[in-house]
C-alpha positions as CSV (number, residue, x, y, z in Angstrom):
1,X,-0.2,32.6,-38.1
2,X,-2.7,31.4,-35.7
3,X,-0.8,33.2,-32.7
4,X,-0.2,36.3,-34.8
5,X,-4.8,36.4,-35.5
6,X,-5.4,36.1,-31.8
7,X,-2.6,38.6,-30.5
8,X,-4.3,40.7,-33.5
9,X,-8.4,40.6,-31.5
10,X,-7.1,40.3,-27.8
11,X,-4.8,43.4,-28.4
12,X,-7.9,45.9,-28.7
13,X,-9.9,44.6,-26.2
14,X,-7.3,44.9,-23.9
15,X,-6.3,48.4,-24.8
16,X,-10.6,49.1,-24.4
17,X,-10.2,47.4,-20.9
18,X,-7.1,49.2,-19.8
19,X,-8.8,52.3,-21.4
20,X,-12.2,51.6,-18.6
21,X,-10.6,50.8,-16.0
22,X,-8.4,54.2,-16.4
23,X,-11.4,55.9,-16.7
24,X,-13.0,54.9,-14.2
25,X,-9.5,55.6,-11.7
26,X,-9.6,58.7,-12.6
27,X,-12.4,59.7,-11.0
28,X,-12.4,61.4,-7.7
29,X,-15.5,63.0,-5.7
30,X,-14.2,66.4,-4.1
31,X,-16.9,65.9,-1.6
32,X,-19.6,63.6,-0.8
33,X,-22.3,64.3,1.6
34,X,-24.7,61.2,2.4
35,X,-27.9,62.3,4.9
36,X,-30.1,59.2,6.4
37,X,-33.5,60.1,7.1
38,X,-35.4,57.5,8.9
39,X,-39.1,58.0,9.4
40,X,-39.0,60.8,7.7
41,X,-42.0,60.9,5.3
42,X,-42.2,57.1,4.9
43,X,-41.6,54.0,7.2
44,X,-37.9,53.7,5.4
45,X,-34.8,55.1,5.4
46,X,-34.8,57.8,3.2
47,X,-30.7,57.9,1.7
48,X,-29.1,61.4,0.0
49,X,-26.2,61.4,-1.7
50,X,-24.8,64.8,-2.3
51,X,-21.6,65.3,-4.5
52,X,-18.9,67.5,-6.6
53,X,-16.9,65.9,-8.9
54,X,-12.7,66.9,-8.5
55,X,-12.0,69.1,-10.8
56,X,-9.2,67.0,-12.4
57,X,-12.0,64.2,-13.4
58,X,-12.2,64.2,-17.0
59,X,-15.7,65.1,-18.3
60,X,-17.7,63.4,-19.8
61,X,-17.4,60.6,-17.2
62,X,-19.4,57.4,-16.9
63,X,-20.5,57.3,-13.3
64,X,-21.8,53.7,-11.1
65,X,-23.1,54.1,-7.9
66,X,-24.1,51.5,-5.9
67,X,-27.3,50.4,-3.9
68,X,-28.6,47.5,-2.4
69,X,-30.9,45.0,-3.7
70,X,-34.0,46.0,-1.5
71,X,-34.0,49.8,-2.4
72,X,-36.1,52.2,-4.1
73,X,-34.8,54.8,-6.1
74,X,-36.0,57.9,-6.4
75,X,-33.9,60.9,-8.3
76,X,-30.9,61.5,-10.1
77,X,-30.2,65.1,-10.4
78,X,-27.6,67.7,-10.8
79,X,-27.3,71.1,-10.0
80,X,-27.8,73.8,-13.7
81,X,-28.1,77.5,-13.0
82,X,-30.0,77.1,-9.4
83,X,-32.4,74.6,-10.3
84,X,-32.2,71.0,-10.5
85,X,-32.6,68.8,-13.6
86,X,-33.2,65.5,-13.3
87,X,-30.5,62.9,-15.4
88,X,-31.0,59.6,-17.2
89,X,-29.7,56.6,-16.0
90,X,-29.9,52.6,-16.2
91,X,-29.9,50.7,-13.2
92,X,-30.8,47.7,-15.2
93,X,-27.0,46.0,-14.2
94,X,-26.8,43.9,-10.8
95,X,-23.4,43.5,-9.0
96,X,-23.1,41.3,-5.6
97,X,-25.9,41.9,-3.4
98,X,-26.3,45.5,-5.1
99,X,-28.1,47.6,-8.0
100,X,-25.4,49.5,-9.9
101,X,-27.0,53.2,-10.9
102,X,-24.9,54.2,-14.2
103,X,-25.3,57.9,-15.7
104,X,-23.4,60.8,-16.8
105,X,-21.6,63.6,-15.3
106,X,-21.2,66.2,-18.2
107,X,-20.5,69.5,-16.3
108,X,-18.6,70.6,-13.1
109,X,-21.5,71.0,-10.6
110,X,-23.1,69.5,-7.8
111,X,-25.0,66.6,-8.1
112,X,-27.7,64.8,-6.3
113,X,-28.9,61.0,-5.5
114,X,-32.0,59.6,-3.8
115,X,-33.6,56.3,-2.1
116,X,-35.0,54.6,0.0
117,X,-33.9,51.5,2.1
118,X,-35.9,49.3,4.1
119,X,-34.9,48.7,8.0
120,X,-35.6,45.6,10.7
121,X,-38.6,46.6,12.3
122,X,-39.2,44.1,15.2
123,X,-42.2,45.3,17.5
124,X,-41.3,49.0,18.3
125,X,-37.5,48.6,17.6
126,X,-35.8,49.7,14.4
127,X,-32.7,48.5,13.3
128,X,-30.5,49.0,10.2
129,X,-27.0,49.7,8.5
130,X,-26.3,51.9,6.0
131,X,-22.8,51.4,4.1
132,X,-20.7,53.2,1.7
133,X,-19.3,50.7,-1.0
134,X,-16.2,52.6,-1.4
135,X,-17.3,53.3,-5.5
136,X,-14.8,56.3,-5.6
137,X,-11.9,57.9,-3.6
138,X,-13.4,60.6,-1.3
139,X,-11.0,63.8,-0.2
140,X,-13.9,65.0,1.9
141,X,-16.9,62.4,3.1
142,X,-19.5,63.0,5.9
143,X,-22.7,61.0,7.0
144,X,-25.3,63.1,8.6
145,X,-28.3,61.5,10.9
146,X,-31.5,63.4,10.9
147,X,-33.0,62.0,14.2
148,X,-36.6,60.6,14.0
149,X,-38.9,63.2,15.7
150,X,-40.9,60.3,17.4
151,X,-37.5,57.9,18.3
152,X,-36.6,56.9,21.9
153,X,-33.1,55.6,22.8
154,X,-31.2,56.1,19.6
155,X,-27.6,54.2,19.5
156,X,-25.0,54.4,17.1
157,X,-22.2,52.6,16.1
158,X,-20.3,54.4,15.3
159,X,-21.3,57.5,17.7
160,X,-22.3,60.7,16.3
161,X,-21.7,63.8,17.4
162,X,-25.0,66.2,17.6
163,X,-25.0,69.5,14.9
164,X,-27.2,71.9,15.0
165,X,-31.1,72.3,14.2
166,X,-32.6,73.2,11.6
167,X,-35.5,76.0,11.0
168,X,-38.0,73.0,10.5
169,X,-36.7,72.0,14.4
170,X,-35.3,68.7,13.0
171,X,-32.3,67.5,15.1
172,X,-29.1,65.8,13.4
173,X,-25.7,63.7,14.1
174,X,-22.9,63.8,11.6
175,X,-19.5,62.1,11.7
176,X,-16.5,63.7,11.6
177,X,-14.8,64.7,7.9
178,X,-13.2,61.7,7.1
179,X,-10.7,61.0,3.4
180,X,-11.7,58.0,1.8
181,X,-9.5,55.7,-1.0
182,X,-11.5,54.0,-3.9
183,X,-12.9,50.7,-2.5
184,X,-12.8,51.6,1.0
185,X,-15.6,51.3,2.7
186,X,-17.5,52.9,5.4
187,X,-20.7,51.4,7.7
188,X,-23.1,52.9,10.4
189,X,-25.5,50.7,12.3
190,X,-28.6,53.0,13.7
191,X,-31.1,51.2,16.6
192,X,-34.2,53.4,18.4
193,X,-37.2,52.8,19.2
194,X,-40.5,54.5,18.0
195,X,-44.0,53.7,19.4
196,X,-46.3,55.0,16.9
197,X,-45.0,54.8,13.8
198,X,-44.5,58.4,13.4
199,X,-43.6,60.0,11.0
200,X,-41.1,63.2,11.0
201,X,-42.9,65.0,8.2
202,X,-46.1,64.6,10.1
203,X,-45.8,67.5,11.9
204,X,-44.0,69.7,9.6
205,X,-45.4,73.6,9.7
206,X,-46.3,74.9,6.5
207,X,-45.1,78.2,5.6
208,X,-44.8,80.5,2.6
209,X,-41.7,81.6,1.7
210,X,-42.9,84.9,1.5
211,X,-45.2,87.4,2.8
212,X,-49.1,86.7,1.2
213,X,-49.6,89.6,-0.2
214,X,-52.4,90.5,-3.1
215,X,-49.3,90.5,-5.6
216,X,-49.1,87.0,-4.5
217,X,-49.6,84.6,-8.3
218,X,-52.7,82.5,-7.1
219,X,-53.7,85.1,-4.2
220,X,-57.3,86.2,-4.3
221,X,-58.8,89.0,-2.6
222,X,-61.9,90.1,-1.8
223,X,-61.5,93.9,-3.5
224,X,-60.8,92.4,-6.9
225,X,-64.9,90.9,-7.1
226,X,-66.6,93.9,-5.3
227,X,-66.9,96.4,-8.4
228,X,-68.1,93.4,-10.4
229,X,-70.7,92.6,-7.2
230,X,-71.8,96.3,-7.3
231,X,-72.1,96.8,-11.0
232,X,-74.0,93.5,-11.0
233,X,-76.9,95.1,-8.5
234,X,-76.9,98.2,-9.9
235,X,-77.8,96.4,-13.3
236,X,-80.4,94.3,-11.4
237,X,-81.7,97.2,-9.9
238,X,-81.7,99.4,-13.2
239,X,-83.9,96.1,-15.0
240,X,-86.1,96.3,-12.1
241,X,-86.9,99.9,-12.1
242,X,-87.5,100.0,-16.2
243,X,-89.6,96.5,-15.8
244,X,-91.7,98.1,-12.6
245,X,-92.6,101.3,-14.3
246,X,-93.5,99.9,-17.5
247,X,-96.1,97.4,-15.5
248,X,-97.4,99.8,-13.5
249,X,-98.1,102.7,-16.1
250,X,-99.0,100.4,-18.6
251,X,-101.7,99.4,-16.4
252,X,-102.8,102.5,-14.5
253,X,-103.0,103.6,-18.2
254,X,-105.7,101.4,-19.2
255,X,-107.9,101.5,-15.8
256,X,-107.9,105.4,-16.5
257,X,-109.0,104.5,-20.2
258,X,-111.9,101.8,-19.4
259,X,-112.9,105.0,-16.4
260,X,-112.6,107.3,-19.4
261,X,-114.9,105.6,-21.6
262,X,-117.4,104.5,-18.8
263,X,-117.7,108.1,-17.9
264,X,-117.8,109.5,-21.3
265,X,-120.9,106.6,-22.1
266,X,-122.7,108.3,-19.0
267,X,-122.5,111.8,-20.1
268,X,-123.3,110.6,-23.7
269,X,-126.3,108.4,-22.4
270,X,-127.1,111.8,-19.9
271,X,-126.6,114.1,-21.6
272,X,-129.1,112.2,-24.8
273,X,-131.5,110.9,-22.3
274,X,-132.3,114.9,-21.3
275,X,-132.9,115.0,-25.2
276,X,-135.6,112.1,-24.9
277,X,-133.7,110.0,-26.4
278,X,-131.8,106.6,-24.1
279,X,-128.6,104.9,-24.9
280,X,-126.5,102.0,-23.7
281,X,-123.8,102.7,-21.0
282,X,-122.2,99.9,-22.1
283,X,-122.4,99.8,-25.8
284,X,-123.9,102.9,-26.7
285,X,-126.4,101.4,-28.7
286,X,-129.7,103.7,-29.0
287,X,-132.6,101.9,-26.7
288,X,-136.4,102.2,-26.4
289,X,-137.7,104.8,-23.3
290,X,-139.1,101.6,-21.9
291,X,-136.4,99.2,-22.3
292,X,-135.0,97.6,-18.9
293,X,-132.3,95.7,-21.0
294,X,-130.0,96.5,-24.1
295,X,-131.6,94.7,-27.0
296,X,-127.7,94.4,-28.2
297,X,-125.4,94.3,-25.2
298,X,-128.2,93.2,-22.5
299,X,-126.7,95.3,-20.2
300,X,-129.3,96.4,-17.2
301,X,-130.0,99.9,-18.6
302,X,-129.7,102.5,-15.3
303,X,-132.1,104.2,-14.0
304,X,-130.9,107.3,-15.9
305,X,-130.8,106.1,-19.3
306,X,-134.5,104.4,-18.8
């Protein structure tokens, strides 16, 4: 009875093992790319991973990718439609002297991996090495070197054999395409020199991707503001004009009213005076023949109105 209750729990748990560890032999990487960037824009090795599931790998699949202790991640990715979209993952589980990055591939596509590793940095020498756990078989595997703008006598082990340049004037060293099994490995020491901690970014050129034109999103140009410039002034310069003129006649107006009424007192006080009789220039008021002063006003009566 006893032997029947335990063959009854371990058989599941076995089947769920055997089940796993199928799983996880049946996946293959068509191809995997892996770039090292060393100085590139941080003092680190910057590590790529770039790959494409075999088509015969059942989807969904569970995928662990190893990295060491020491690194930093930065993205998980794949490939939709052109653009990239970043995946969850846990890399919560620890494995040997390595991190173990788990997520899911769901679709046929290209898919993309990112950190950094530190290197031995003793004075101006640089020294590390980069290895491929062997996580998956590999029908097509190649490790490219971008070479540090700013390194001096670069060895590797293995050598490299120089590619071409790229538009940003980057050189690089790739190994040749190589088949990999599951759980073989493959490891590339790197050594060179750089005096001034440069980095390879640094003295990256910046240029659009396209021609600036003013159809440009973001562009600004100078003809969009100058109708609002010239409407402005000619507003300013319409205020002015209205503001001036009503200032000015507004006051010429009343300098020719205070003449008109200082003249019209004159002839008045003229015109009574040949009458015999005197009045204010000022007032108006009637005055006394002999009066020097307005008895209301005491304005100085002129010689004509006296």
């Amino acid at each position: 009875m006893r032997r029947l209750f335990l063959l009854l729990v371990l058989v599941p748990v076995l089947f769920t093992l055997s089940g796993k560890a199928r799983a996880a032999s049946d996946v293959t990487l068509e191809n995997l790319t892996i770039q090292l960037w060393p100085d590139h824009d941080q003092l680190a090795v910057l590590v790529i991973y770039d790959f494409v599931l075999d088509a015969n790998t059942p989807l969904p699949a569970t995928l662990h990718f190893r990295i060491p202790l020491n690194a930093s991640l930065v993205a998980v990715s794949r490939e939709s439609g052109g653009a990239s979209v970043k995946l969850a993952y846990d890399l919560s589980a620890v494995k040997g002297n390595s991190r173990v990055i788990t997520f899911a591939a769901t679709e046929q596509t290209s898919y993309h991996l990112e950190y950094y590793m530190p290197y031995i940095l003793e004075d101006k020498v640089r020294d590390f090495t980069f290895t491929w756990p062997g996580d998956y078989a590999v029908k097509s595997f190649n490790l490219i070197f971008q070479k540090p703008n700013a390194a001096t006598d670069i060895t590797t082990d293995p050598i490299l054999t120089d590619i071409s340049s790229d538009k940003n004037g980057f050189s690089y060293q790739a190994t040749s395409v190589l088949t990999l099994a599951a759980k073989q490995t493959f490891s590339i020491q790197v050594r060179y020199e750089n005096d001034s901690d440069t980095l390879s970014a640094s003295v990256l050129n910046v240029q659009p991707i396209s021609p600036l034109t003013d159809n440009v999103p973001g562009q600004v140009s100078l003809m969009t503001y100058i109708p609002w410039v010239l409407a402005g002034l000619a507003l300013i310069l319409i205020v002015g004009g209205i503001s001036w003129y009503w200032f000015f006649s507004r006051g010429s107006a009343g300098s020719v009213n205070r003449r008109r009424r200082l003249s019209d007192y004159k002839k008045s006080a003229d015109a009574v005076t040949q009458n015999g009789q005197v009045y204010c220039h000022q007032c108006g008021k009637r005055a006394q023949s002999d009066d020097r002063f307005c008895r209301t006003c005491g304005a100085e009566l002129s010689q004509g109105d006296a």
